[in-house]
C-alpha positions as CSV (number, residue, x, y, z in Angstrom):
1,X,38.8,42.3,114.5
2,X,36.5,43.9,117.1
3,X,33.6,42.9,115.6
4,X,34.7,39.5,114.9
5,X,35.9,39.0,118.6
6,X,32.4,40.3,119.6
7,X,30.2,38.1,117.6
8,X,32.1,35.0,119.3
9,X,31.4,36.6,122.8
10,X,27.8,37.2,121.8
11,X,27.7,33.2,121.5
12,X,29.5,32.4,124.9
13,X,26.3,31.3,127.8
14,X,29.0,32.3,130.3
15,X,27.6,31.3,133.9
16,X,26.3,33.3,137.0
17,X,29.6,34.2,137.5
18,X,30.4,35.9,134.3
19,X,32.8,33.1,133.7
20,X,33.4,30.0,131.0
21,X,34.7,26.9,131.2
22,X,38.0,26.2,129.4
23,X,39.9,23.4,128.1
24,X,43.1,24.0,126.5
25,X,44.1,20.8,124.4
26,X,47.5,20.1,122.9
27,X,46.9,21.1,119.0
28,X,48.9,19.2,117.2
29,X,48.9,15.6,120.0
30,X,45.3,15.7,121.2
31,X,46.7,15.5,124.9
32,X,44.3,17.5,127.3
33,X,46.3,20.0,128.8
34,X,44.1,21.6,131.7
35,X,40.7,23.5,132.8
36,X,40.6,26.8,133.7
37,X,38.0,29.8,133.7
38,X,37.6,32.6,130.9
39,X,35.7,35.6,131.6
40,X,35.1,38.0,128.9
41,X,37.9,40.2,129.2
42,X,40.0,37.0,129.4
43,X,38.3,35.3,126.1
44,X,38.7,38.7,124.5
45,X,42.4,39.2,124.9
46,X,42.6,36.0,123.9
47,X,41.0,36.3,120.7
48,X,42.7,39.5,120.3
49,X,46.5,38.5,120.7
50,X,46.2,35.0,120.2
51,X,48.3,34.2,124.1
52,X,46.0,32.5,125.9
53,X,44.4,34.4,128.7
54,X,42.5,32.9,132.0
55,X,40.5,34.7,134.6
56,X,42.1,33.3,138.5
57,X,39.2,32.2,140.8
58,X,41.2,32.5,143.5
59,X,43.5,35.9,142.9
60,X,40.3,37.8,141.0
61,X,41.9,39.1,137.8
62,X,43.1,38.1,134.7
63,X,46.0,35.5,134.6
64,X,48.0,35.3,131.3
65,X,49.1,32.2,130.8
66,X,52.9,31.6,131.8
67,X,53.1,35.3,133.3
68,X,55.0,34.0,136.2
69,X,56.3,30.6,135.5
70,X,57.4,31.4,131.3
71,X,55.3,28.0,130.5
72,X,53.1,30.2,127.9
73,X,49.7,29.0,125.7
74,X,49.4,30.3,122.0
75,X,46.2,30.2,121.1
76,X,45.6,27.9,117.5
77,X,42.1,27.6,117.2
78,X,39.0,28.3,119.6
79,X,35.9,25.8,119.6
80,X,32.4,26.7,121.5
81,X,30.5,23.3,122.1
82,X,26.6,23.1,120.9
83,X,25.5,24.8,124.3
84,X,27.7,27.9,124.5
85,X,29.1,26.9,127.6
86,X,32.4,25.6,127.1
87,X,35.2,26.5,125.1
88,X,38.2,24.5,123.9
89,X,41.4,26.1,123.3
90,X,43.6,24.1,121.0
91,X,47.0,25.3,122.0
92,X,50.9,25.0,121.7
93,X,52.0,24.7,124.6
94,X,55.5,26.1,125.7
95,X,57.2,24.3,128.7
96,X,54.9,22.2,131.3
97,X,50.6,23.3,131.4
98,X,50.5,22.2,135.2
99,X,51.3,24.3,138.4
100,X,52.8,20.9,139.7
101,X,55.1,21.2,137.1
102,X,53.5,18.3,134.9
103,X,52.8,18.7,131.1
104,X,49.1,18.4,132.0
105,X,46.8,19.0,134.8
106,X,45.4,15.2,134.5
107,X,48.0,13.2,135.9
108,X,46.2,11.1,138.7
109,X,43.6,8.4,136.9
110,X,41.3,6.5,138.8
111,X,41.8,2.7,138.9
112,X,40.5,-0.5,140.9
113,X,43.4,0.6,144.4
114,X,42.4,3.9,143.5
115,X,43.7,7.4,142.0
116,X,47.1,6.9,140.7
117,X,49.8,9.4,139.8
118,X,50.3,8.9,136.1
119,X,52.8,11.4,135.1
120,X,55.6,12.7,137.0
121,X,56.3,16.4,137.3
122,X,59.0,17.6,134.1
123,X,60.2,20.7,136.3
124,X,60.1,21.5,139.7
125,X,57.1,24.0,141.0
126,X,59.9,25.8,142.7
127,X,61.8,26.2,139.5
128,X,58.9,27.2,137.9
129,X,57.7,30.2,140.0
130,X,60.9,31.6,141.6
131,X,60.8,35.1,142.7
């Protein structure tokens, strides 16, 4: 499995940054769930226990999907585009993808008045990451 998980990470043009960009993708609907980063630790453990596995910007370490919140990401299938420098994640999603507590991240589309709120949130944010 080693090997196998380091051939993919040989293919991966990860940026300046040592990061990936990530789309995770509803498996079985189609619906785009969100956009995170991957480093290769992250796309690793991924690849290795098949729980999806993001590198935070903003906290500077590794955040497993649904860690905090239960709203976890198994991992179906991984796709690298023609480039190298995206991945999609086709997922099952568990519980809401969105820190807003929306099934996904794209919720607000642009039209002629402007950007609209498309989906409601499923769960309260507070529900979702009570201490």
């Amino acid at each position: 499995m080693a090997d196998d998980i380091d051939a993919v990470l040989k293919e991966v043009a990860f940026n300046a940054d040592g990061l990936v960009a990530a789309i995770a993708q509803q498996h079985d609907t189609g619906e785009v769930l969100m956009m995170a980063w991957m480093n290769a630790e992250a796309l690793a453990e991924t690849l290795a226990t098949r729980r999806v596995c993001y590198f935070s910007r903003s906290r500077g370490k590794l955040w497993r999907k649904g860690e905090s919140s239960g709203q976890t990401q198994r991992l179906v299938d991984l796709r690298l585009d023609c480039d190298g420098d995206a991945l999609l994640l086709l997922v099952d999603q568990t519980g809401v993808a969105c820190h807003t507590g929306r099934r996904s991240c794209f919720y607000r589309a642009a039209r002629p008045e402007g950007l609209v709120e498309i989906a409601a949130p499923e769960v309260s944010p507070d529900a979702l990451y009570r201490s």
